[in-house]
Biotite code that builds the C-alpha atoms (Angstrom):
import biotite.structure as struc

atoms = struc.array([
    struc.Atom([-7.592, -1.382, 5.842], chain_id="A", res_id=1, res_name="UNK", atom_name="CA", element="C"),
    struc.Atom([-5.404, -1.469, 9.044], chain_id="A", res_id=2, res_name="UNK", atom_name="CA", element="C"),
    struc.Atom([-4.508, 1.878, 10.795], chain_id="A", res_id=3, res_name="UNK", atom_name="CA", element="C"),
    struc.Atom([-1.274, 1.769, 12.043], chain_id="A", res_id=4, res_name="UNK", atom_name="CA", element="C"),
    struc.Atom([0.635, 4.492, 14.719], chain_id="A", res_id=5, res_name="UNK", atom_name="CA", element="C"),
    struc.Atom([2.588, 6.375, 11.642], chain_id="A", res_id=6, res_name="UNK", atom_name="CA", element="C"),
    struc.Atom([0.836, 5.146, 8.848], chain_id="A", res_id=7, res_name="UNK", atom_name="CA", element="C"),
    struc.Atom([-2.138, 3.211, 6.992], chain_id="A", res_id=8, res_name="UNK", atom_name="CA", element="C"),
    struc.Atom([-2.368, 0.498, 4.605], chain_id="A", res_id=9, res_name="UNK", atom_name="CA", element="C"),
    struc.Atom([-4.851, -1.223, 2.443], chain_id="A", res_id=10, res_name="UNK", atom_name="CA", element="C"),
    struc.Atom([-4.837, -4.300, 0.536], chain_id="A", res_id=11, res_name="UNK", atom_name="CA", element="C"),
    struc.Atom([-6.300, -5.103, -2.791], chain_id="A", res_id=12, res_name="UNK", atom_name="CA", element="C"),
    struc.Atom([-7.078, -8.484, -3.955], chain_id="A", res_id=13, res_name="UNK", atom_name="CA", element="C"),
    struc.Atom([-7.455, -9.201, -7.503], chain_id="A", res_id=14, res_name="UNK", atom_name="CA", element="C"),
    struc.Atom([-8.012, -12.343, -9.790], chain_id="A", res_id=15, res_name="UNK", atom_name="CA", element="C"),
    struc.Atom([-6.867, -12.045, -13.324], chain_id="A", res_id=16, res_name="UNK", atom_name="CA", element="C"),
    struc.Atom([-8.628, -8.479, -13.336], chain_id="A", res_id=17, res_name="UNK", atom_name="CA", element="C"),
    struc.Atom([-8.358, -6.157, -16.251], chain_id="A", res_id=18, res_name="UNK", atom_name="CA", element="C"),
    struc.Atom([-9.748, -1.980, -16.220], chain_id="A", res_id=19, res_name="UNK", atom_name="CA", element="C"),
    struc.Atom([-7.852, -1.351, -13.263], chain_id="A", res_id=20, res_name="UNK", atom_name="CA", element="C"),
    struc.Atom([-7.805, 2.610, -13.768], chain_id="A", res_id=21, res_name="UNK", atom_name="CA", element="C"),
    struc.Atom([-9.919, 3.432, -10.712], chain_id="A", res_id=22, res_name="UNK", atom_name="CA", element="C"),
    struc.Atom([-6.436, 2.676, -9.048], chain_id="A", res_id=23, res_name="UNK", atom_name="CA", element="C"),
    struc.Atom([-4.490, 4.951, -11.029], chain_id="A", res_id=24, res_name="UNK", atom_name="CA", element="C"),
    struc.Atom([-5.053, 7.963, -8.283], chain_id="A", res_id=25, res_name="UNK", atom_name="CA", element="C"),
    struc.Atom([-4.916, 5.674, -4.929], chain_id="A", res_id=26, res_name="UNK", atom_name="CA", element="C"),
    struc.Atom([-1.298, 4.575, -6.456], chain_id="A", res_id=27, res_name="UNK", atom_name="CA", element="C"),
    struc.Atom([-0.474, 7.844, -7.778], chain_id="A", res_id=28, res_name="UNK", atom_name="CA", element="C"),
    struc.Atom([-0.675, 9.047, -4.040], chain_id="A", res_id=29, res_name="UNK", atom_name="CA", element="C"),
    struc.Atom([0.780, 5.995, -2.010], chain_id="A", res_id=30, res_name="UNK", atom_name="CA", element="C"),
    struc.Atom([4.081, 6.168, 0.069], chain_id="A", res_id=31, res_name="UNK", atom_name="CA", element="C"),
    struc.Atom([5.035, 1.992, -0.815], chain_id="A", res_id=32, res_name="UNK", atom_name="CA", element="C"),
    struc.Atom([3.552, -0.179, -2.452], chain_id="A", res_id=33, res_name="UNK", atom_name="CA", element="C"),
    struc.Atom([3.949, -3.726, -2.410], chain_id="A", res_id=34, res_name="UNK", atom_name="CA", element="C"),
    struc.Atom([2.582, -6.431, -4.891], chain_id="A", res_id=35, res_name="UNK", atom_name="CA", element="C"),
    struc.Atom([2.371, -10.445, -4.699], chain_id="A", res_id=36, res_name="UNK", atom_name="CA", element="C"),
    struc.Atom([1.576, -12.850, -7.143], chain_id="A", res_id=37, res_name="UNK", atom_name="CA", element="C"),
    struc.Atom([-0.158, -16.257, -6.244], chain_id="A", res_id=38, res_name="UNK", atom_name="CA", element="C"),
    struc.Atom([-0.140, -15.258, -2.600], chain_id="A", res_id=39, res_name="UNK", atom_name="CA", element="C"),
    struc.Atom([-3.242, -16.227, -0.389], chain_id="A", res_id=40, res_name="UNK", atom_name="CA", element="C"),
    struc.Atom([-4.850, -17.737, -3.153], chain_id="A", res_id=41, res_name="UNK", atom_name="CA", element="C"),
    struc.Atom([-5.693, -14.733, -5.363], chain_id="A", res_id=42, res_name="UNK", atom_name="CA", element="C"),
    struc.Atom([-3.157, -13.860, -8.490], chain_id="A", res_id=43, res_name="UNK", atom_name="CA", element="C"),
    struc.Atom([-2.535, -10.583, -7.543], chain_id="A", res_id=44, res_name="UNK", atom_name="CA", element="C"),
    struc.Atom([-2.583, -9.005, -3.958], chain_id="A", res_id=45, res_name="UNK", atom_name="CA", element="C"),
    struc.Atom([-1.563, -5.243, -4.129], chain_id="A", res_id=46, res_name="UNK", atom_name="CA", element="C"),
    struc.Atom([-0.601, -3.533, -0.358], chain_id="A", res_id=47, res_name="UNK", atom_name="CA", element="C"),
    struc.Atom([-0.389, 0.161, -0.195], chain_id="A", res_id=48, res_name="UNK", atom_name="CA", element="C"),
    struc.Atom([0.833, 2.290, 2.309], chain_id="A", res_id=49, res_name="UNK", atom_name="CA", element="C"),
    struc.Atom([0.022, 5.938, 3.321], chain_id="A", res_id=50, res_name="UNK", atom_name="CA", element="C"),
    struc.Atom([2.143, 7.638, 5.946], chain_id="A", res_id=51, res_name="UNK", atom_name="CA", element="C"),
    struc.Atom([-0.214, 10.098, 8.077], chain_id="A", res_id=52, res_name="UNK", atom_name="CA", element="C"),
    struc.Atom([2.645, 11.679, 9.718], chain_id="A", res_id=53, res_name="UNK", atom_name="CA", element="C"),
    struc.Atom([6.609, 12.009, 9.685], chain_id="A", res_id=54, res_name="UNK", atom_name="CA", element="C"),
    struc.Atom([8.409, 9.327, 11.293], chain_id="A", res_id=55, res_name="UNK", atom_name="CA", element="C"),
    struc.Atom([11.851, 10.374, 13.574], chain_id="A", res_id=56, res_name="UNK", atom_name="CA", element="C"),
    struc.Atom([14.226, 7.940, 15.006], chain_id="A", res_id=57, res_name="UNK", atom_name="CA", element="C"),
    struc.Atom([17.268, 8.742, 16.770], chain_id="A", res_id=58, res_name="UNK", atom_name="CA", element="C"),
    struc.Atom([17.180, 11.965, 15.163], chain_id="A", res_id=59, res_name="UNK", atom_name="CA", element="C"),
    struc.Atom([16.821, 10.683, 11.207], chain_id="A", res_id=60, res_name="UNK", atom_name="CA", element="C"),
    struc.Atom([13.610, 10.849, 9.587], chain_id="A", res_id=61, res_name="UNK", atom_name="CA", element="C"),
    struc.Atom([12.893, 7.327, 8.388], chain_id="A", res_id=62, res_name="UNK", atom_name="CA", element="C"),
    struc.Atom([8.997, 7.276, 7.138], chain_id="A", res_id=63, res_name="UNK", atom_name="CA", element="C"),
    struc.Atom([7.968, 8.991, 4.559], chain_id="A", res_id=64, res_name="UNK", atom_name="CA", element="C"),
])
């Protein structure tokens, strides 16, 4: 996990895993996610990112 100003993510790291369901509600809530295959030497690496707080620039809301 790596706290961030505006937001949060955490990083799962899987190997040719099956009964993934405890994810369902961590991905159900997430802001982004991002997913990798082959990367770092696992077959799937899943990122997710939740935003703790709006994000404002120049007057536009850009996060979440």
């Amino acid at each position: 996990m790596v706290k961030y100003f505006e937001h949060i993510t955490v990083t799962y790291y899987f190997n040719a895993g099956g009964g993934l369901r405890y994810l369902r509600d961590v991905i159900r809530y997430a802001d982004e996610l991002s997913f990798f295959a082959n990367s770092m030497g696992y077959e799937i690496v899943l990122s997710i990112d939740h935003y703790t707080h709006a994000v404002f620039r120049g007057g536009r809301r850009i996060y979440p």
